[in-house]
N, C-alpha and C positions, 0 to 999 in steps of 0.2 A: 504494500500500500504506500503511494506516494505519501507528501506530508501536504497536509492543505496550505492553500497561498494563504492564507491567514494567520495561520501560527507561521511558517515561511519568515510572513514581516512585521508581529510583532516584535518588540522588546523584550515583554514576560510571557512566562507560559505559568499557568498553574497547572501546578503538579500534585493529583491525587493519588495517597497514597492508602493502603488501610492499616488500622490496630490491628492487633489479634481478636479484637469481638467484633472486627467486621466495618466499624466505624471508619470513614472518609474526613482525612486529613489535610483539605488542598493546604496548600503554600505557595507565593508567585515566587516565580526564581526567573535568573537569570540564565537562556543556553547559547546556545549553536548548533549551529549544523554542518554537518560532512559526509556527502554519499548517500543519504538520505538517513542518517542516523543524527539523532539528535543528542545535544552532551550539559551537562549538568554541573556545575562545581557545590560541592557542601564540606562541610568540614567534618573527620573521620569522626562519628559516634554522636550525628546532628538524627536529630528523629526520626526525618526521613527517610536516611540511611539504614538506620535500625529498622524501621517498617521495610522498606525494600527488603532487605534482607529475609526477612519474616514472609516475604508475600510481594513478587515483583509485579505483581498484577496493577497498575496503576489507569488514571486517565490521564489526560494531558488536553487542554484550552487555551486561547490564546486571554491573557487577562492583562490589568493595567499595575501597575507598581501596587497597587493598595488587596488585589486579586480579586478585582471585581472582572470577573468572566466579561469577554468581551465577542464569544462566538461559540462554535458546538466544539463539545465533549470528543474529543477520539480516544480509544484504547489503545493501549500498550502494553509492550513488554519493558521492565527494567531491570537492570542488574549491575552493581558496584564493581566498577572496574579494577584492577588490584592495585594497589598503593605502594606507586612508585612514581620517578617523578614526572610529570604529566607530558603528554607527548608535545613535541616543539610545534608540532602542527597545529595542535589544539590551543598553546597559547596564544599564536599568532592568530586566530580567531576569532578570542576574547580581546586582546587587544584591539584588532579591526573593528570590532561591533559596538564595545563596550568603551574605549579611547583613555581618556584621563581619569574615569570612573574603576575601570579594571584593576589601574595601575593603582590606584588608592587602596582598594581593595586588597590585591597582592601585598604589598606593605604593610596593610593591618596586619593581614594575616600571619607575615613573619613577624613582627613584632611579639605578634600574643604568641608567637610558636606555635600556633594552628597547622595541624598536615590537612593537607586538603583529600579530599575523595571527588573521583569525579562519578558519576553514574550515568551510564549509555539507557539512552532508549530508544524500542523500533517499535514500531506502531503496528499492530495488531492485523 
């Protein structure tokens, strides 16, 4: 399944995940895209990650910073890519989409000593 031109050219996607009792989690996040695979940055043992884990079954929307849904629901599949350091292709992507925002980002993160995780997802 391709990916719709709407998540395509948002900025956020919300990303639904589930608890263990079944409960939907969204969150807007920030991705990318490559190949038609879509990519996720969170930091190693952030909730989502731990839901995925649990149950990569998620949805994915195109939403606004705040995660107010801004189009329809697709399924997917998700799964925590292994934790190493992230492929050079993939930062050059967040760079390009995300600009002086990424870079801020990136620097928190090594500051707090945050490892990052990224999580792929293909769409159902």
């Amino acid at each position: 399944m391709s990916i719709p031109q709407d998540i395509q050219n948002a900025q956020f996607i919300s990303l639904e995940t589930y608890r263990k009792n079944g409960q939907a989690m969204p969150t807007p996040v920030w991705f990318v895209e490559k190949e038609g695979v879509l990519y996720v940055k969170t930091q190693i043992g952030a909730g989502k990650a731990k839901r995925i884990k649990n149950n990569g079954a998620v949805r994915i929307a195109p939403c606004d910073v705040r995660g107010n849904v801004q189009g329809e629901w697709v399924n997917a599949q998700a799964h925590l890519m292994p934790i190493t350091p992230e492929p050079k292709d993939l930062l050059g992507l967040w760079t390009k989409k995300y600009g002086a925002m990424n870079v801020m980002f990136e620097v928190r993160q090594k500051l707090k000593k945050v490892s990052p995780q990224v999580i792929e997802i293909k769409l159902s």
